[in-house]
NULOBA-732313 format. One line per field, with one value per residue (C-alpha): chain; residue number from 1; x, y, z. Coordinates in Angstrom, 1 decimal. Each point is the difference from the previous one (the first is absolute). Layout:
BEGIN
mol <- A  ... $
seq <- NUM  ... $
east <- X  ... $
north <- Y  ... $
up <- Z  ... $
END
This chain:
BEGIN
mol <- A  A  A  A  A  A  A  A  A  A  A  A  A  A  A  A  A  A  A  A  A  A  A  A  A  A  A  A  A  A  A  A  A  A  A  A  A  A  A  A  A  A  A  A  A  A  A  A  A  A  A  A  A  A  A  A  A  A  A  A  A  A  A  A  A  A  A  A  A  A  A  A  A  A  A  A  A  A  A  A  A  A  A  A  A  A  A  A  A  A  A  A  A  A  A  A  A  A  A  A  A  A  A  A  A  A  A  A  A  A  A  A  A  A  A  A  A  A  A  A  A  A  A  A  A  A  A  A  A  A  A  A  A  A  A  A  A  A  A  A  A  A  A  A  A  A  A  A  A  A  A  A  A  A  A  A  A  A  A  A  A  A  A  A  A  A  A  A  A  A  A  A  A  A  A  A  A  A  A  A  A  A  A  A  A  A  A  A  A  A  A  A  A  A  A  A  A  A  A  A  A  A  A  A  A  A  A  A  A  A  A  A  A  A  A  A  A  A  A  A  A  A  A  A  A  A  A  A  A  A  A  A  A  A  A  A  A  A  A  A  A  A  A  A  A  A  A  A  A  A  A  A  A  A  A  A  A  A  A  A  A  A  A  A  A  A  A  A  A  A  A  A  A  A  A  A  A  A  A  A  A  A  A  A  A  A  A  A  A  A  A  A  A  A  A  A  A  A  A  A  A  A  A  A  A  A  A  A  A  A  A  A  A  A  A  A  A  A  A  A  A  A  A  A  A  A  A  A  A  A  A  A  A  A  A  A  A  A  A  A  A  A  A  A  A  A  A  A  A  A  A  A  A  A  A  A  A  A  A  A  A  A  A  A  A  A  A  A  A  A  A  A  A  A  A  A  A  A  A  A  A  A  A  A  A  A  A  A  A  A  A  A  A  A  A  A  A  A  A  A  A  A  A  A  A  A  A  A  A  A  A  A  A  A  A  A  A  A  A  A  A  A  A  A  A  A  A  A  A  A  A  A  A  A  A  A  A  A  A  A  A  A  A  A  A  A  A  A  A  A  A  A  A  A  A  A  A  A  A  A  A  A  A  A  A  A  A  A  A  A  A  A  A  A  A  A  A  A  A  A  A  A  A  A  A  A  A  A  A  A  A  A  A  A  A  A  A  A  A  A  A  A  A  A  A  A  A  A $
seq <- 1  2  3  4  5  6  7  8  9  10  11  12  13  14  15  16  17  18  19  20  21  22  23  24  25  26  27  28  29  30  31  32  33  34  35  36  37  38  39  40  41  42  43  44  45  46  47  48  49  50  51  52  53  54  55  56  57  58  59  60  61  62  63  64  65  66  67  68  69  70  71  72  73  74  75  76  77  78  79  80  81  82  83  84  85  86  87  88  89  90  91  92  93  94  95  96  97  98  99  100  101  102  103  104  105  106  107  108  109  110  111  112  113  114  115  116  117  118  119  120  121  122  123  124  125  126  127  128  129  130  131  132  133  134  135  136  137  138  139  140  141  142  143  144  145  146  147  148  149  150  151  152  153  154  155  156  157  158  159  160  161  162  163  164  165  166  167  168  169  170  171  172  173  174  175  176  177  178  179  180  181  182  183  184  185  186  187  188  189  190  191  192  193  194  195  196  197  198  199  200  201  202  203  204  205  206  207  208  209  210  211  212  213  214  215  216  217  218  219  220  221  222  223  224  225  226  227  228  229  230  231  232  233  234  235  236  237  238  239  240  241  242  243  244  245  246  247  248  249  250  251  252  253  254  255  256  257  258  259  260  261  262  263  264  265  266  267  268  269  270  271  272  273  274  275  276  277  278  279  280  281  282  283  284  285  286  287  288  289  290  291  292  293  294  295  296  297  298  299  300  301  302  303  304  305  306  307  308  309  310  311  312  313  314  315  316  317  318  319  320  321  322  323  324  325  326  327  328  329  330  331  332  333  334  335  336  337  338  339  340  341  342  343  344  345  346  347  348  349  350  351  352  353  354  355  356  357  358  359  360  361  362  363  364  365  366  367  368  369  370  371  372  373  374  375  376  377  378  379  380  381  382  383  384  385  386  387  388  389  390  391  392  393  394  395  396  397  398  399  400  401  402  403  404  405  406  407  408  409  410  411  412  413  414  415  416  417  418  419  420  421  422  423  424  425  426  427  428  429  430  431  432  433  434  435  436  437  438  439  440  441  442  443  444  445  446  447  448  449  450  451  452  453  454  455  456  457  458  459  460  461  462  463  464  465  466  467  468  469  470  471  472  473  474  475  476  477  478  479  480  481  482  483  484  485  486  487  488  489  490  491  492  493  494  495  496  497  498  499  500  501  502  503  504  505  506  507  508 $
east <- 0.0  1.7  -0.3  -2.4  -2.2  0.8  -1.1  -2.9  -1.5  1.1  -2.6  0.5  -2.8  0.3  -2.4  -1.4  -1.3  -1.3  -1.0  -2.3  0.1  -3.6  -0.9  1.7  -1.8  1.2  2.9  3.6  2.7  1.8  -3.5  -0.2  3.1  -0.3  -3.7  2.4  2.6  -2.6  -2.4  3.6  1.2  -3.2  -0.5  3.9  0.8  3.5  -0.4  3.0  -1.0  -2.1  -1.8  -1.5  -1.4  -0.7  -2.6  -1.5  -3.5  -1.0  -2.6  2.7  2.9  2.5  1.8  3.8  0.6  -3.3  1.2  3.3  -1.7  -1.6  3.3  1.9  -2.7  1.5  3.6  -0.5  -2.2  -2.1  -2.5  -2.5  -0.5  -0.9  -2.7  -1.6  -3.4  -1.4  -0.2  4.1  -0.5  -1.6  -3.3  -1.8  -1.5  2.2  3.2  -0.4  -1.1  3.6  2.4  -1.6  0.7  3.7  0.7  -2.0  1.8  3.4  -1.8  -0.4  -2.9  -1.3  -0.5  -1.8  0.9  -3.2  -2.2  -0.7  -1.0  -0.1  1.2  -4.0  -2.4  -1.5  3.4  0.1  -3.7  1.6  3.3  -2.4  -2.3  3.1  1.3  -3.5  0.2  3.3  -0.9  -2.6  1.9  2.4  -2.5  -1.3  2.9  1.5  -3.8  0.8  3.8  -1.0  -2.9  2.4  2.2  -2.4  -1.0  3.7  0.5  -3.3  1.7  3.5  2.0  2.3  -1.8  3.3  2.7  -0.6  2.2  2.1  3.7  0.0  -2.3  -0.7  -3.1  -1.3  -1.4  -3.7  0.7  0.6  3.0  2.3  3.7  2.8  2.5  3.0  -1.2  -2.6  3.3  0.7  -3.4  0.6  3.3  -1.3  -2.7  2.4  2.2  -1.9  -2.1  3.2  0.4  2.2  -1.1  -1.5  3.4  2.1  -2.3  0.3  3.5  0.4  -2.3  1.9  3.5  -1.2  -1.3  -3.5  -2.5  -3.2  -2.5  1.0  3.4  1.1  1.7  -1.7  -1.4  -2.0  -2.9  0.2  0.2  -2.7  -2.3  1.0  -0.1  -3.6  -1.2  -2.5  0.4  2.9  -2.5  -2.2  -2.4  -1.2  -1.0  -1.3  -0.4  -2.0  -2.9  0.6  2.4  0.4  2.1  2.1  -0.4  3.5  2.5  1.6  4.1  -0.5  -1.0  -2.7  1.7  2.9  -2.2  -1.9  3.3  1.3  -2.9  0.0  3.8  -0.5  -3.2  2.5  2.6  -1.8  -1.5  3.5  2.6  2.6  -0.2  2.7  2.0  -0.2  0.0  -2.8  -3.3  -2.9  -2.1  -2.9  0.3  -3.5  -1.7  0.5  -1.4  0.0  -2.8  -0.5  -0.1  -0.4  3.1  2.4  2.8  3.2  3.2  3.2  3.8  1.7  2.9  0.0  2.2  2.0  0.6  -2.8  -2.3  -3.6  -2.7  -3.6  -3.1  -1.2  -3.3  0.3  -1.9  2.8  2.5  -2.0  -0.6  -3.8  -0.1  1.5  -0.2  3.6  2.1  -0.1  2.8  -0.1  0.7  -2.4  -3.3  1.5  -0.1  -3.5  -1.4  1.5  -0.6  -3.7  -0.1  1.8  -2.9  -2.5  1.1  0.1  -3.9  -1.9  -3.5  1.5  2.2  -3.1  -2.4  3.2  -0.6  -3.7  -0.4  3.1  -1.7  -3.0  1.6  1.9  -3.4  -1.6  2.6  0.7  -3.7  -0.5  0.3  -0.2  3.7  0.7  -2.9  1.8  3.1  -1.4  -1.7  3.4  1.3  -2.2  0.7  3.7  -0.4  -2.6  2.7  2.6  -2.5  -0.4  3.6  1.2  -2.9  1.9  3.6  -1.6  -1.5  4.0  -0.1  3.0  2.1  1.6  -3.3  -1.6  2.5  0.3  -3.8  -0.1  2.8  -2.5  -2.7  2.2  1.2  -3.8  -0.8  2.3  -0.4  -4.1  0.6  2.1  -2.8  -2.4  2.4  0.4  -4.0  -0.4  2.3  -2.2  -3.3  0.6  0.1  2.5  0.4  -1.7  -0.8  2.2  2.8  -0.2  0.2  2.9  2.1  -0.8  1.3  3.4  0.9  0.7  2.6  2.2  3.0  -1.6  3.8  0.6  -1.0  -1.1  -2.4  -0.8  -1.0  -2.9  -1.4  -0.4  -1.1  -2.4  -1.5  0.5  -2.7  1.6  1.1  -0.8  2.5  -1.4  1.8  -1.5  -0.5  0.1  -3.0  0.5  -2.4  0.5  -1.3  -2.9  -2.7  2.4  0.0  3.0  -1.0  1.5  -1.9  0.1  0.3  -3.6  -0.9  2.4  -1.4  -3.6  0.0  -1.4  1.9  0.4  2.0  1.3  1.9  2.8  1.4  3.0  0.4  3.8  1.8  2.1  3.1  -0.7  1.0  3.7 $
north <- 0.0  3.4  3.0  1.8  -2.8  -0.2  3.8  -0.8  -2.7  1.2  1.8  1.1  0.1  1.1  -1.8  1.7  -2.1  0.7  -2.2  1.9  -1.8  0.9  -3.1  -3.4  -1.7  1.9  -1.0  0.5  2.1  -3.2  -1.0  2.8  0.0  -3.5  1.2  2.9  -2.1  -2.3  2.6  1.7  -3.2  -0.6  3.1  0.8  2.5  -0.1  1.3  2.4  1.6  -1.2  2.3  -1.4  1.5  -2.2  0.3  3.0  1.3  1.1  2.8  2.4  0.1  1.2  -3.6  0.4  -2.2  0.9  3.4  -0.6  -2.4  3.2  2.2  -2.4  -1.3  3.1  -0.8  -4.0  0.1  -3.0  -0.9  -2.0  0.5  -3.4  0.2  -2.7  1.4  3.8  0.9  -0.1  3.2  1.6  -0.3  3.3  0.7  3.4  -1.5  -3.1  2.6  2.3  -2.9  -1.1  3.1  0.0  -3.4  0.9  3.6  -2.6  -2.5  -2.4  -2.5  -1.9  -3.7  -2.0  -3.5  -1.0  2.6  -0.8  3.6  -0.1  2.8  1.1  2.6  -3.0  -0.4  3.7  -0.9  -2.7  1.9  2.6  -2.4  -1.6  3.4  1.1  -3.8  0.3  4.0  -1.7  -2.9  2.5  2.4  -3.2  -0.9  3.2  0.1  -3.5  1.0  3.3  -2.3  -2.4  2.7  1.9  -3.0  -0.6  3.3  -0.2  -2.4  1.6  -2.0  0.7  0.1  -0.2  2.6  2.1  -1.8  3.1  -0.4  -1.2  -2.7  -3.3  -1.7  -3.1  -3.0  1.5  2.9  2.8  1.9  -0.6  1.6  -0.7  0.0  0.7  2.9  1.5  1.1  2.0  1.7  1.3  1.4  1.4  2.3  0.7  1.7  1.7  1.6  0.5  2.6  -2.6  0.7  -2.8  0.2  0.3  -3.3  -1.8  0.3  -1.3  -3.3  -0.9  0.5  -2.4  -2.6  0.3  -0.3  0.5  -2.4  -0.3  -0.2  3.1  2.6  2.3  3.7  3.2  -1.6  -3.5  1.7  2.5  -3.2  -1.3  3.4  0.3  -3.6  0.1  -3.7  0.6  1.5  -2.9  1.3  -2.2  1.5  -1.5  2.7  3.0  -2.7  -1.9  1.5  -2.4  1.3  -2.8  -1.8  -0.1  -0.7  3.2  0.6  3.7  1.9  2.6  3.1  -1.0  -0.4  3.6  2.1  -1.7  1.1  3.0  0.6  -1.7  3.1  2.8  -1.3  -0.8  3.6  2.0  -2.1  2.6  -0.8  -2.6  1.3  3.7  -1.9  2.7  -0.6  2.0  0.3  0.5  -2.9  -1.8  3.4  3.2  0.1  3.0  2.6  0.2  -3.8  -2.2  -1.9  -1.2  2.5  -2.2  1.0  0.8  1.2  2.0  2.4  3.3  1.9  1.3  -3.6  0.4  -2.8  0.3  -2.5  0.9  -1.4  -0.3  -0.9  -3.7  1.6  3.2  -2.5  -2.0  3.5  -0.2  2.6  3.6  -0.3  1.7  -2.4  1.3  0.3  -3.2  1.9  2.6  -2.3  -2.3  2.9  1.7  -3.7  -1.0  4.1  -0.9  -3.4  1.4  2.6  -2.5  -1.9  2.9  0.7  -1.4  0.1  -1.5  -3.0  -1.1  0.1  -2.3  -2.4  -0.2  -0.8  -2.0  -2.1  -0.7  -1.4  -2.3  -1.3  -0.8  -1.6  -1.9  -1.6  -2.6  -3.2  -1.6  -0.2  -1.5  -2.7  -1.3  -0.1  -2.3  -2.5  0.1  -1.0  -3.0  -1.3  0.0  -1.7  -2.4  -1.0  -0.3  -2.4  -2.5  0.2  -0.9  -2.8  -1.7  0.6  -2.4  -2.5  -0.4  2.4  2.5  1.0  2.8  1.3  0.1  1.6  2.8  0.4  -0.1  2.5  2.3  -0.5  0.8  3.5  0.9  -0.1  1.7  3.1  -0.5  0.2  3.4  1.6  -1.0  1.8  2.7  0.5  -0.1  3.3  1.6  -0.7  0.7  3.5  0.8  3.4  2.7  4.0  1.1  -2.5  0.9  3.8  -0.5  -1.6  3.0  2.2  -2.0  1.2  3.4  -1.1  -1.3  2.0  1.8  -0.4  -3.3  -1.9  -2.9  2.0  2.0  -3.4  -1.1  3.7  -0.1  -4.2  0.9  2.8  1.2  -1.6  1.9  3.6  2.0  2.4  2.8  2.6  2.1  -1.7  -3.2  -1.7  -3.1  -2.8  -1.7  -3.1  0.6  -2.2  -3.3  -1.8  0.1  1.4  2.4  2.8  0.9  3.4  -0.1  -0.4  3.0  2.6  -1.3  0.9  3.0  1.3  -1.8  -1.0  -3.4  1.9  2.8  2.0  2.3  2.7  0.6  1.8  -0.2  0.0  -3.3  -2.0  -0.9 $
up <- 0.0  -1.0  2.1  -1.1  0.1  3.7  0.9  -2.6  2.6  3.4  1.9  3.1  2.5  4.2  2.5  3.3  2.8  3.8  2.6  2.5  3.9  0.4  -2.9  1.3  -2.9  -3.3  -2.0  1.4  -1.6  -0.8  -1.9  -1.5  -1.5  -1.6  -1.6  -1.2  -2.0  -0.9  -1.8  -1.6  -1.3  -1.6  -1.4  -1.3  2.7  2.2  3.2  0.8  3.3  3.2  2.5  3.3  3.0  2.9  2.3  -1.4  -0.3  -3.4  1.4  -1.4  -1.7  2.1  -0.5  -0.1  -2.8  -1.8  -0.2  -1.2  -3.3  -1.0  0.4  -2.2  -2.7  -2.1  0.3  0.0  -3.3  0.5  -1.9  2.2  3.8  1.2  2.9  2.1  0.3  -0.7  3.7  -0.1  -1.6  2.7  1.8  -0.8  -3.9  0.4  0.5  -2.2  -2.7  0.9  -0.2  -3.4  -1.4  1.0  -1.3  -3.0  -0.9  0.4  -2.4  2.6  -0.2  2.7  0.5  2.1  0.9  2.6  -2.3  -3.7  -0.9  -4.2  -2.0  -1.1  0.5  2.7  1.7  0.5  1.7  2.2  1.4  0.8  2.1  1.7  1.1  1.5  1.7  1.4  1.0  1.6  1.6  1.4  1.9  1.9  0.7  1.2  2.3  1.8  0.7  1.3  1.6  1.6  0.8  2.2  2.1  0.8  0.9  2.7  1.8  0.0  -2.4  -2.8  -3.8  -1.9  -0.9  3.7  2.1  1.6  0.6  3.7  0.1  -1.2  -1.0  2.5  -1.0  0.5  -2.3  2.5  0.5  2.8  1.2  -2.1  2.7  -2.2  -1.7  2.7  1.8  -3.4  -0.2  3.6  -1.4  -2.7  2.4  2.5  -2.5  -1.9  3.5  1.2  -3.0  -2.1  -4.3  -1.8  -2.5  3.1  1.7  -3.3  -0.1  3.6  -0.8  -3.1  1.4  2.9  -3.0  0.4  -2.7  -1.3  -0.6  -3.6  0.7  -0.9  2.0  1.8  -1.5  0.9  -1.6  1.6  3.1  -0.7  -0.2  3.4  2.1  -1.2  1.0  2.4  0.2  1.9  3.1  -0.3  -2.7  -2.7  -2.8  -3.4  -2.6  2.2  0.0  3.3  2.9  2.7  3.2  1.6  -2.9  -0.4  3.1  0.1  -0.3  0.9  2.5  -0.8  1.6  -2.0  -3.3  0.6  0.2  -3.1  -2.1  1.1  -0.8  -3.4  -0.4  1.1  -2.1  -3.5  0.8  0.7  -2.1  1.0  3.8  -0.5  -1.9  2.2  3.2  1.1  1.1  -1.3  3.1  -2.6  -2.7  -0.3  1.3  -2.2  -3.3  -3.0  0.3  -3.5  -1.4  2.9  -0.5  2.7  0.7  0.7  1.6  -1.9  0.4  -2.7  -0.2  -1.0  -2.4  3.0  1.2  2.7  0.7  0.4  1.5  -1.4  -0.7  -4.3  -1.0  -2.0  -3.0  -0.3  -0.2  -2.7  -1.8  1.1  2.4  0.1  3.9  1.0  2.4  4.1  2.5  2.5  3.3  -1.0  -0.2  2.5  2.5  -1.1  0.6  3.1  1.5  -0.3  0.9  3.4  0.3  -0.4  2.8  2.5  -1.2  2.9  -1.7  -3.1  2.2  1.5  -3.0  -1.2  2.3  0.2  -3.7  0.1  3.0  -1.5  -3.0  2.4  1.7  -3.3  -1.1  2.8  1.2  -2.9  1.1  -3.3  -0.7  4.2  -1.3  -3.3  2.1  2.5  -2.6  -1.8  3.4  0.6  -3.6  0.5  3.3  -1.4  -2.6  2.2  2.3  -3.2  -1.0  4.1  -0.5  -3.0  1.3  2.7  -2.0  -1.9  -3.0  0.5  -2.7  -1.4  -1.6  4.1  0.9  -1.9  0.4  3.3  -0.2  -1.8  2.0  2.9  -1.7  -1.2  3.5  1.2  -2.2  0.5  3.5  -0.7  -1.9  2.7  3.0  -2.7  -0.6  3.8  0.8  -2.6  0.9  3.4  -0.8  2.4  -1.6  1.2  -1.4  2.8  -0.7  -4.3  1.4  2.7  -3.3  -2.1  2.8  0.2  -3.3  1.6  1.3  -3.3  -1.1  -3.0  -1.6  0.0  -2.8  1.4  2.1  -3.4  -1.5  3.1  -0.2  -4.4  0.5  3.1  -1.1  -3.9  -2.8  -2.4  -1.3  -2.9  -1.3  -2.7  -1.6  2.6  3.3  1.6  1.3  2.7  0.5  3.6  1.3  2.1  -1.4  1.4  -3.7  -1.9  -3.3  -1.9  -1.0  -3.6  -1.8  -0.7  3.1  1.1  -2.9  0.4  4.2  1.7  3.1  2.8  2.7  -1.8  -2.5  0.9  -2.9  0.2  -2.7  -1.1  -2.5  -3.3  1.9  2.8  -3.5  -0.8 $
END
């Protein structure tokens, strides 16, 4: 056979296949593959590339190896693209419809091997009814995962792909300690509320040879993830739908868990206040008079080689907002001046209190919470009854004692929550106590800036700075909303708002 008989005859083809977990009775890759290179050999095509992803769901196509057949099909210049059914090309009329059309504008066809679609005006009929089908097949599907999923996460345990770095999952589903790594999440929290950076506590972790639960070294983003996870505090949560406290032994403390997110609001709000080393008193609290927008503390240098701290309105910075940037110690000042006046108002201290007591007793008398506790107690004790009754009658194992080792936490931290709930439906607080605490902050050193922080965090909702005054919200109402600039321009006098007028020259 001469040569150009050779390239006359050879036609090259590429086959795709995917093997989704959730279907235990479909072909395997491996069968796939052999229905490939049988259907190529019959027809006169040579296969020159594979493409597999394994375990995948075909609801969408963001499948590694999927997407990298239809970056290539230009470059490779097949002429056949050898499918086991029509859903490998997606699962949704859209998509299917998309992926066609790239193959197509490459002059790709696209074969079947389990699908005998003819090359007909019918055929064109038939795909079309097999993509609605497997459209079809794919939304049930997707409903009794999601359904599945949902019933695991009522009672607690892990539905795949959620298991945080820190824990492992127990024979009955449900997460429990990790002991090696639990010791790392711990690090992790102490650092960073200790005022270490997430670049500065990913550095530390991966010099040490810890990893992530992919392997990989630690980064800002993997650690992101793990400072935010309320599961660490016990909290099981499954997609905002159901939030179960102590579903989850806990590996932090909550005090620990609170200071953290707060630290990780300040900073994504003032990304200069590492770098400057200063603390704006005000992050979280002051906000531009003319667009709404957070104002966020910043250092810069002057011409002169002076260096300024100020305040700039996120928009001006974005070019949204004309808002001119203000001198930190000036608003600092204005802010804590009247925040020092309002605690030496009497009248106003005491209104203070009152509303702030009353908010305390309503929330404070339902008994509904105390109630769930103490079913959730019985439950746990029940189980643990059963289990002692089987370690009697012979069966102890690994798997009993790890459960009993759960049980034994649960109840621990049930019996927490129940102490917990107890201090604070006793309503040990009184009016005169709430207004006795107030009073105390008289006596703080109005320059230091620790002190500077209770007053702003006690006391300040939030401040409005205009081109032409400043207007400050305080907390009197005992929530912890901020008010909005709506809400500001929209108010009539009174005593919840203060507003101090101030010239051109109060900016830098």
């Amino acid at each position: 056979m001469t040569q150009s008989t050779q390239n006359e005859t050879f036609r090259p083809a590429i086959a795709y296949y995917r093997y989704s977990s959730h279907r235990q009775g479909e072909q395997s890759i491996e069968g796939q593959r052999t229905e490939a290179n049988r259907w190529a050999t019959a027809n006169g095509y040579t296969i020159i590339k594979e493409y597999a992803d394994r375990a995948m769901t075909g609801t969408n196509d963001d499948r590694e190896q999927f997407q990298l057949m239809l970056r290539e099909v230009e470059r490779i210049h097949a002429e056949v693209l050898i499918l086991w059914k029509v859903d490998r090309m997606g699962r949704n009329k859209e998509e299917i419809a998309i992926n066609k059309y790239k193959l197509k504008k490459n002059n790709v066809k696209v074969a079947y091997t389990a699908e005998h679609i003819p090359d007909t005006p019918e055929g064109v009929i038939l795909e079309s009814i097999l993509e609605g089908m497997a459209e079809y097949y794919s939304l049930q599907l997707s409903q009794n995962i999601r359904r599945g999923q949902r019933v695991s996460a009522s009672k607690c345990q892990s539905t795949g792909g959620n298991r945080p770095l820190g824990y492992l999952t127990g024979p009955d589903k449900k997460f429990i300690i990790d002991p090696e790594y639990a010791p790392v999440i711990r690090q992790i929290f102490e650092l960073y509320a200790n005022g270490a950076t997430r670049a500065e506590v990913a550095k530390i972790l991966n010099a040490q040879g810890f990893r992530t639960l992919k392997n990989k070294p630690f980064t800002i983003n993997s650690l992101d993830s793990i400072l935010k996870n309320e599961k660490y505090i016990g909290i099981y949560n499954y997609n905002d739908e159901i939030r179960i406290e102590g579903g989850v032994p806990a590996i932090i403390d909550e005090t620990t868990f609170k200071r953290v997110q707060e630290m990780m609001k300040m900073n994504k709000r003032a990304p200069s206040r590492t770098w400057a080393k200063i603390d704006y008193i005000l992050t979280d609290k002051l906000f531009c008079g003319k667009c709404g927008a957070y104002m966020a503390g910043y250092s810069g240098t002057s011409h002169s080689g002076r260096k300024h701290n100020y305040y700039s309105c996120n928009n001006q910075r974005k070019k949204k907002c004309d808002k001119k940037i203000i001198r930190k110690s000036w608003i600092e000042d204005i802010v804590l001046h009247e925040t020092k006046r309002l605690l030496f108002d009497d009248i106003l201290l005491d209104f203070i209190a009152e509303n702030t007591y009353n908010y305390y007793t309503e929330a404070n008398t339902d008994t509904s919470y105390t109630k769930a506790l103490a079913s959730g107690l019985k439950e746990t004790e029940t189980a643990m009854s059963n289990l002692i009754r089987a370690i009697e009658a012979g069966i102890f194992n690994e798997d009993t004692k790890k459960r009993m080792s759960e049980l034994d936490e649960q109840k621990r931290q049930i019996l927490a929550s129940i102490e917990r709930s107890k201090l604070q439906t006793g309503l040990l607080l009184t009016k005169d106590h709430i207004l006795y605490f107030l009073k105390r902050f008289r006596e703080l050193d109005i320059e230091d800036i620790e002190a500077q922080k209770r007053l702003v965090s006690t006391f300040i909702n939030a401040v409005f700075v205009y081109d032409d005054n400043v207007k400050l919200t305080f907390n009197y109402s005992g929530d912890n909303r901020i008010i909005t600039l709506q809400e500001v321009d929209a108010a009539m006098k009174g005593e919840k708002f203060v507003s101090i007028g101030y010239g051109r020259g109060d900016r830098i």
